[in-house]
Every structure is written in structure tokens, then in C-alpha cells.
N, C-alpha and C positions, 0 to 999 in steps of 0.2 A: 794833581788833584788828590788821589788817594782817598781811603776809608775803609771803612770796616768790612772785614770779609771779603777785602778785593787781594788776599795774597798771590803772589805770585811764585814766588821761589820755596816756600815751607808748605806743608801740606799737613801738620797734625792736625789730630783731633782729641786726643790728650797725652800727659804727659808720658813722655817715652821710657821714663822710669817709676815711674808707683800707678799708673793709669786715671791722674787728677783730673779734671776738667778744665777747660778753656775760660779762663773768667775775663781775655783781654787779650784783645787783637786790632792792632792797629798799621796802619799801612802811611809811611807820609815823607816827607822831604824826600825827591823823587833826585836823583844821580846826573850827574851830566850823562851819565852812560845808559839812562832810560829807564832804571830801576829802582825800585823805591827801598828805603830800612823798613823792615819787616818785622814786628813786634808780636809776641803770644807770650801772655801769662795762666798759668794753671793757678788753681787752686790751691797744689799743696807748696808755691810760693818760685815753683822752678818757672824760667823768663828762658828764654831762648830770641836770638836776635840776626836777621839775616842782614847782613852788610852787604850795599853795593859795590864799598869801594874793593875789598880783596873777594868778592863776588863769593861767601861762604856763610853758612850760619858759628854760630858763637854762643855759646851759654853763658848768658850774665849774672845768672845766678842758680845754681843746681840746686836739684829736688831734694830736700833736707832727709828721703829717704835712701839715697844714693850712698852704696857703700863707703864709698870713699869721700863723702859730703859727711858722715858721721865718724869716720876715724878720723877729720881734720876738725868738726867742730869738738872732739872727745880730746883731744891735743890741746885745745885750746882752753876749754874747762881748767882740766890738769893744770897750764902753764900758770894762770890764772889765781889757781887754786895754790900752787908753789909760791906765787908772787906775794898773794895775801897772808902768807905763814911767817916768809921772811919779813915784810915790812912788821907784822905783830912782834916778832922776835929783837929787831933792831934796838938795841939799848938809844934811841934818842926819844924827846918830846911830843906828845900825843902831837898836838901842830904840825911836829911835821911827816910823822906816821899820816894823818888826815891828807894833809898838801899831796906827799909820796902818791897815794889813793887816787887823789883826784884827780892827779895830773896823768894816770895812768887810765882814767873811765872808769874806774872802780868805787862806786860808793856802796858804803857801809856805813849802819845804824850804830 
């Protein structure tokens, strides 16, 4: 059955790193083993996720204020930021400077 506010295994009431709000709690497909995945989403975008099957919670996606949630998206910036210097740099044909871009999720004006 499941639904809202019937958690069982997590208990927040916000996020356990920057103290966001609860915007999303959901309880459903229940276990052979009697327990249901357990879903909370906050506000400032952190998801935490209880599994029946290894019987644990799991963060599917960290609070974008999490120390080490901003020295891995600040890596990424950077790599990014390295990736679009050398493709400007490459002596070949705007085409395939553009292609290189695209194929990597980088669009530029």
C-alpha cells in the first residue's frame, strides 16, 4: 500500500546538512522482506533513499551545500572549464571544434 508520511525506517525532518525542508516523501513498492523504498526530498535538492533490499539508507543525491558536494562540483567546473580552452585552442575547423562541444554537453554561443 504505502504513501505519504507512513515512513518507517528514516525519520528526518530536514535536511541533515544545511537544515532545508521536506518538499517530498514518498513510501511505495513494498519488499518481499515487508519493507517499503523510502523516499525524502528537501528543498535545497538533497534526496536520501532507504532500501529494503541491503536494508540501509543511501543518498542519491547530496545537499549542493555539503563540503565535499562543492569541492566535487568545483572539479568539475575547472575540468570543464580546461576542456573548453583546449577544444578553442585546437588548430582544426570551427565544425568540428562545435561537434567536439556537443558531444561532450557543452554548448556554446
Amino acid at each position: 500500500m504505502g504513501g505519504v508520511l507512513e515512513l518507517k525506517e528514516m525519520s528526518y525532518e530536514i535536511c541533515p546538512t544545511c537544515g532545508a525542508r521536506i518538499v517530498e516523501i514518498i513510501n511505495k513498492n513494498k519488499h518481499t522482506n515487508g519493507h517499503y523504498n523510502e523516499y525524502i526530498a528537501f528543498e535545497c535538492g538533497c534526496e536520501i533513499h532507504f532500501s529494503p533490499n541491503f536494508m540501509k539508507e543511501e543518498i542519491q543525491r547530496k545537499c549542493p551545500k555539503d563540503p565535499e558536494e562543492i569541492k566535487f562540483q568545483k572539479k568539475r567546473i575547472n575540468a570543464r572549464n580546461k576542456l573548453i580552452e583546449v577544444i578553442h585552442k585546437l588548430d582544426v575547423d570551427e565544425q568540428f571544434k562545435q561537434n567536439s562541444f556537443r558531444s561532450l554537453g557543452i554548448f556554446i554561443d
